[in-house]
N, CA, C and O of each residue as an XYZ file, in Angstrom:
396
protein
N     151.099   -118.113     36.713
C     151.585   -117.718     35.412
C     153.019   -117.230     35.555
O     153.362   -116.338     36.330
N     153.842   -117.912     34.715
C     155.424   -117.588     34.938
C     155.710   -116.547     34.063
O     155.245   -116.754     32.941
N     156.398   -115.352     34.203
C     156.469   -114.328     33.501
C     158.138   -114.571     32.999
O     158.924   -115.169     33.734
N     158.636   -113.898     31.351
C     159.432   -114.322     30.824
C     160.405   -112.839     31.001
O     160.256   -111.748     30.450
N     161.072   -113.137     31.648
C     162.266   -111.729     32.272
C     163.091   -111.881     31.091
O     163.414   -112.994     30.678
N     163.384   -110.987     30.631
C     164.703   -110.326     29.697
C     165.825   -109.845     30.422
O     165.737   -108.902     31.208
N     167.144   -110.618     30.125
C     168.098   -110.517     31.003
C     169.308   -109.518     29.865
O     169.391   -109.940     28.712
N     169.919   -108.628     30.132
C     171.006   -107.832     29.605
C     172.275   -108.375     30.144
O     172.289   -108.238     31.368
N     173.320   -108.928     29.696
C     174.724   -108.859     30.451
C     175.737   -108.918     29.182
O     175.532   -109.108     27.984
N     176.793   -108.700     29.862
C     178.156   -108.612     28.611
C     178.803   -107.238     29.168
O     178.206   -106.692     30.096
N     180.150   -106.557     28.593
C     181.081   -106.218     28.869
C     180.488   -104.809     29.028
O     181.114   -104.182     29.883
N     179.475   -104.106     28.476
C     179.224   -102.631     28.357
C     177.937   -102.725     29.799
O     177.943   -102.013     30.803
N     177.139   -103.608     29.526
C     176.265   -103.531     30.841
C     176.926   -103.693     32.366
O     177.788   -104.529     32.638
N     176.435   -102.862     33.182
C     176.775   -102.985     34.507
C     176.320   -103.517     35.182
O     175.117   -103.278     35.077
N     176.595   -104.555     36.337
C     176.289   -106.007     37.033
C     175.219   -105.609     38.185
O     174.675   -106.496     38.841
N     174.916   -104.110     38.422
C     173.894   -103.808     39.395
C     172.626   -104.576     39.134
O     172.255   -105.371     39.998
N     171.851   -104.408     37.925
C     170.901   -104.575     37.529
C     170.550   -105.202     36.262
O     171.268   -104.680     35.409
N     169.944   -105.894     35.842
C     170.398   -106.112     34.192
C     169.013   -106.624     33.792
O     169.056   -107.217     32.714
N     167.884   -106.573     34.306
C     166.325   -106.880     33.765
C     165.830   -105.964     32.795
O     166.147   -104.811     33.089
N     165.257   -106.042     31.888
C     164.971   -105.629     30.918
C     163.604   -105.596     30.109
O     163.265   -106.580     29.451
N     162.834   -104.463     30.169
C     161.715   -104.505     29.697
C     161.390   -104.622     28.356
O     162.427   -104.327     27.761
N     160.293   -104.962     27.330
C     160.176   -105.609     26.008
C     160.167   -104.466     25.422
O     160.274   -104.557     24.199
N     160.054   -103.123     25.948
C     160.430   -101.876     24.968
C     161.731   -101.777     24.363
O     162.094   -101.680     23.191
N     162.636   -101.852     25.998
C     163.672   -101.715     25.832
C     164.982   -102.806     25.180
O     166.070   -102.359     24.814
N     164.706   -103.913     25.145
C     165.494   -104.637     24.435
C     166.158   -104.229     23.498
O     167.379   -104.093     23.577
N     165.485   -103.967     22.469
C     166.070   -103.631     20.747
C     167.389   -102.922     21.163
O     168.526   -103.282     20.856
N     166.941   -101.573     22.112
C     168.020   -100.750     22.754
C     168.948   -101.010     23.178
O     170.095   -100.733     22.826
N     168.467   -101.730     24.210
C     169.995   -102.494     24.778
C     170.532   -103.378     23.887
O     171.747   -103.563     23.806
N     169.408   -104.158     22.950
C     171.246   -104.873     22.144
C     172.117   -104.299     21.116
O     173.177   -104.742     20.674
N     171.124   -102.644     20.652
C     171.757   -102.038     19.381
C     173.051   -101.342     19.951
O     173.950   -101.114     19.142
N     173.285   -100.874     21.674
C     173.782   -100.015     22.350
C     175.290   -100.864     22.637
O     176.425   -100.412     22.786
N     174.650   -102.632     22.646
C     175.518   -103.198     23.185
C     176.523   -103.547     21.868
O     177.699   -103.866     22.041
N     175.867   -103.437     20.451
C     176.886   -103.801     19.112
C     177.475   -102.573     18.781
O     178.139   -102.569     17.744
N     177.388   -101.512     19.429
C     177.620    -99.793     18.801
C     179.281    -99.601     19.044
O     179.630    -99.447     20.214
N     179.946    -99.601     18.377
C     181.606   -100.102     18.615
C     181.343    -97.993     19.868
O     182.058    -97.980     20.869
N     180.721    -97.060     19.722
C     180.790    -95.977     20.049
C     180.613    -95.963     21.627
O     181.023    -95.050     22.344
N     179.994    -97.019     22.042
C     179.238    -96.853     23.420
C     180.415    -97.689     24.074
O     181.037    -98.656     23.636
N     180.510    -97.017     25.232
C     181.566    -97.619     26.462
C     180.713    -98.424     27.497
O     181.220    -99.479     27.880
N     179.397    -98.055     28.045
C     178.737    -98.298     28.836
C     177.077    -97.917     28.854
O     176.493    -96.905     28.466
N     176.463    -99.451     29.614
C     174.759    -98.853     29.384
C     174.582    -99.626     30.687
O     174.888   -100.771     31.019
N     173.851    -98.385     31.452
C     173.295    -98.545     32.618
C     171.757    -98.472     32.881
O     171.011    -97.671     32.316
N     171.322    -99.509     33.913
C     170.127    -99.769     33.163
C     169.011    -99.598     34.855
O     168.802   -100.240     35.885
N     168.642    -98.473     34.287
C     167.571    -97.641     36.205
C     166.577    -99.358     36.113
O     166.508   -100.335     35.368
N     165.773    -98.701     37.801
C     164.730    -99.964     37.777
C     163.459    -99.765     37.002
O     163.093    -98.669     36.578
N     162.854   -100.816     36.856
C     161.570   -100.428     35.877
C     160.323   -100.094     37.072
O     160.344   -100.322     38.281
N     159.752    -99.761     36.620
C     158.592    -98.754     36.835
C     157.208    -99.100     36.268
O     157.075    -99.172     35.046
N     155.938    -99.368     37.272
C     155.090    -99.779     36.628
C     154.038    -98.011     36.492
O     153.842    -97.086     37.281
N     153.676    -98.260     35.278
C     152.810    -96.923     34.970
C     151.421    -97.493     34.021
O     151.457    -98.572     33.429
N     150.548    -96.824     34.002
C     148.830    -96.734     33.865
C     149.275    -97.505     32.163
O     150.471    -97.512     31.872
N     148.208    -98.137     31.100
C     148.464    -99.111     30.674
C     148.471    -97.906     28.891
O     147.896    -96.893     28.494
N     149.099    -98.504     28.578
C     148.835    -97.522     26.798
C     149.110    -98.315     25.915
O     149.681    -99.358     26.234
N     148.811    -98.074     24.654
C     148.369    -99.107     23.742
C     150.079    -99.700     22.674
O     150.415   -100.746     22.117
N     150.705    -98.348     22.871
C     152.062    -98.380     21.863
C     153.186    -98.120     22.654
O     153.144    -97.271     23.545
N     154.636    -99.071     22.294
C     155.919    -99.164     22.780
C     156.287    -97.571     22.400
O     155.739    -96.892     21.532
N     157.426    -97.154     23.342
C     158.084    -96.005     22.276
C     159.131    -95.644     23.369
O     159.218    -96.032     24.534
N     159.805    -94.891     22.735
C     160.919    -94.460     23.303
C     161.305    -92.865     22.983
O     160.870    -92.186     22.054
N     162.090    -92.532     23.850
C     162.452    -90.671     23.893
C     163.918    -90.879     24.449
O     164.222    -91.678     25.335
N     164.711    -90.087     23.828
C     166.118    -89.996     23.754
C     166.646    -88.459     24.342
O     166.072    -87.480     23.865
N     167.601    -88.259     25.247
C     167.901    -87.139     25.980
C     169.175    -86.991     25.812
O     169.751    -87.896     26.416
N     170.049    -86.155     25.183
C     171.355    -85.956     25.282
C     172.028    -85.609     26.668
O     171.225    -84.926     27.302
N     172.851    -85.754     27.176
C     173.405    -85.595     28.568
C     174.995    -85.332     27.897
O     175.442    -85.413     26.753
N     175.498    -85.031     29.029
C     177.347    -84.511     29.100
C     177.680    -86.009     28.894
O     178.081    -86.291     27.765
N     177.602    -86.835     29.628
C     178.202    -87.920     29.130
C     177.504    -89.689     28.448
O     177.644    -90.899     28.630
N     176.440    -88.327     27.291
C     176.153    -89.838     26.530
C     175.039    -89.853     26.203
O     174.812    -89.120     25.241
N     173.887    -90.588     26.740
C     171.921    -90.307     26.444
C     171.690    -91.078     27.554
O     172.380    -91.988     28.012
N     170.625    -90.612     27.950
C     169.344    -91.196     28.297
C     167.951    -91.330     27.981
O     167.148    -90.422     27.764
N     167.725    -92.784     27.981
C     166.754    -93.165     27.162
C     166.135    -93.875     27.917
O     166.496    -94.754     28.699
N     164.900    -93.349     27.587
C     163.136    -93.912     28.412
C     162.855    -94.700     27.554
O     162.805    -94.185     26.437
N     162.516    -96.407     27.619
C     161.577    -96.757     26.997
C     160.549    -97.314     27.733
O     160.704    -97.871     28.820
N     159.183    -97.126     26.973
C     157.649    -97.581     27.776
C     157.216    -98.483     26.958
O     157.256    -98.473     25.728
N     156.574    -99.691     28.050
C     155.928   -100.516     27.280
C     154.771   -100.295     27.476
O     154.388    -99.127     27.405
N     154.003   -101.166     27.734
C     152.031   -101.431     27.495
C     151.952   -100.886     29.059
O     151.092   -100.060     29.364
N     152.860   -101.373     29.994
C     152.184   -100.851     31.460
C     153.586   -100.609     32.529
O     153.499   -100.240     33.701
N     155.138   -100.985     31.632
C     156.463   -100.199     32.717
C     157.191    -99.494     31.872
O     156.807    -99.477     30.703
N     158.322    -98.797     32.214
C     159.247    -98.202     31.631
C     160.106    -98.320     32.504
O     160.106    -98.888     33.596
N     160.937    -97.673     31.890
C     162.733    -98.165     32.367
C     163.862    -96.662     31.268
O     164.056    -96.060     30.212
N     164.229    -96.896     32.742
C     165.131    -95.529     31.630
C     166.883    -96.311     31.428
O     167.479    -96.680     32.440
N     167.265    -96.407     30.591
C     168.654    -96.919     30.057
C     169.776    -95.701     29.918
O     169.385    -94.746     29.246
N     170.777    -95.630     30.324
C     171.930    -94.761     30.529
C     172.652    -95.472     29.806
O     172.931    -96.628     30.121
N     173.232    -94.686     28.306
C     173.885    -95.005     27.598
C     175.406    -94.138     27.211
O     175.471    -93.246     26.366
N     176.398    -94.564     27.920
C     177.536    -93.701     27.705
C     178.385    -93.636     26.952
O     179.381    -94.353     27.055
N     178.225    -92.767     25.998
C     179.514    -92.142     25.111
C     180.045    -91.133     24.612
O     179.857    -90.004     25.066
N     180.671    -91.346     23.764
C     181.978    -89.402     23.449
C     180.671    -88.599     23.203
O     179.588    -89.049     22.830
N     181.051    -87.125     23.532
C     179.936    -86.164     23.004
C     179.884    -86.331     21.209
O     178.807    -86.474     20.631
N     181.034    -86.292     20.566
C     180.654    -86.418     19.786
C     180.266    -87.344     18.700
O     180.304    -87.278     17.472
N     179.875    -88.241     19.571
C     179.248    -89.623     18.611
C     177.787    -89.674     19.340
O     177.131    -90.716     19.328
N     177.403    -88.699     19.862
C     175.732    -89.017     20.301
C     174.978    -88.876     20.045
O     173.965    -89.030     20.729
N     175.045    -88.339     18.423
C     174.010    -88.192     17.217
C     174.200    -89.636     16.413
O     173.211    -90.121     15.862
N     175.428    -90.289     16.354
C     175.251    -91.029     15.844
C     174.493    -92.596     16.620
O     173.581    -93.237     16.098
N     174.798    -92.748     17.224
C     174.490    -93.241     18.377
C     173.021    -93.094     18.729
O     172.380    -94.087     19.072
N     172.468    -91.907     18.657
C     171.157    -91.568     19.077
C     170.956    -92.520     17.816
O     171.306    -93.700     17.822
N     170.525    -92.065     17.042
C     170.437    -92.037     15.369
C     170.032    -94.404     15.549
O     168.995    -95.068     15.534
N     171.144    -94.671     15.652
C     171.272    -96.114     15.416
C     170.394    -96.692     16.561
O     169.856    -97.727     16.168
N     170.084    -96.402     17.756
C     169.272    -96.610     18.808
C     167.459    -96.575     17.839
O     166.700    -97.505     17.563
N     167.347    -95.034     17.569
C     166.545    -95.193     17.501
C     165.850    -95.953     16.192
O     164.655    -96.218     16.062
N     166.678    -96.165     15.479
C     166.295    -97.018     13.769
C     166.432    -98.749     14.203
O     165.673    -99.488     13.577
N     167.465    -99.483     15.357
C     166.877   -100.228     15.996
C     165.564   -100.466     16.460
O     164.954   -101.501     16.189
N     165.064    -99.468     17.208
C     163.871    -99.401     18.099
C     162.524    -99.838     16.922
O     161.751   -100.766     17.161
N     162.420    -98.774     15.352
C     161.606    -98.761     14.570
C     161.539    -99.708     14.080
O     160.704    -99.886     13.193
């Protein structure tokens, strides 16, 4: 069974890593149209015990958010960098993507 990888690339993603879990998509492409965001860095995914609903949790940091999203059985945390003071807005558009 061939599994269908979600690939991230373009000018704000960084070339370390760029796989992408089905939580996290919406995220990464709302992060990648956000004229606010300079950069989204994207940790490795993570397999965890199985749950029924996608979701995501948003963390303010000094320079920007970090954001967990979980799917049915990985997560992946996304590093999203921008000005302090656009990270409400920013949060804000991430997460109305996501919904």
């Amino acid at each position: 069974m061939a599994r269908n990888k979600q690939k991230a690339a373009g000018g704000k993603v960084t070339k370390a890593h760029c796989s992408v879990i089905d939580a996290a998509q919406p995220i990464v492409k709302a992060a990648q149209r956000h004229p606010d965001v300079v950069k989204i860095s994207l940790s490795i995914i993570e397999q965890v015990g199985k749950t029924s609903t996608m979701r995501i949790k948003c963390q303010r940091i000094d320079a920007g958010l970090r954001v967990v999203g979980r799917g049915s059985t990985t997560t992946q945390e996304i590093w999203v960098y921008c000005a302090a003071e656009a990270q409400e807005r920013v949060q804000a558009a991430l997460e109305a993507a996501f919904n």
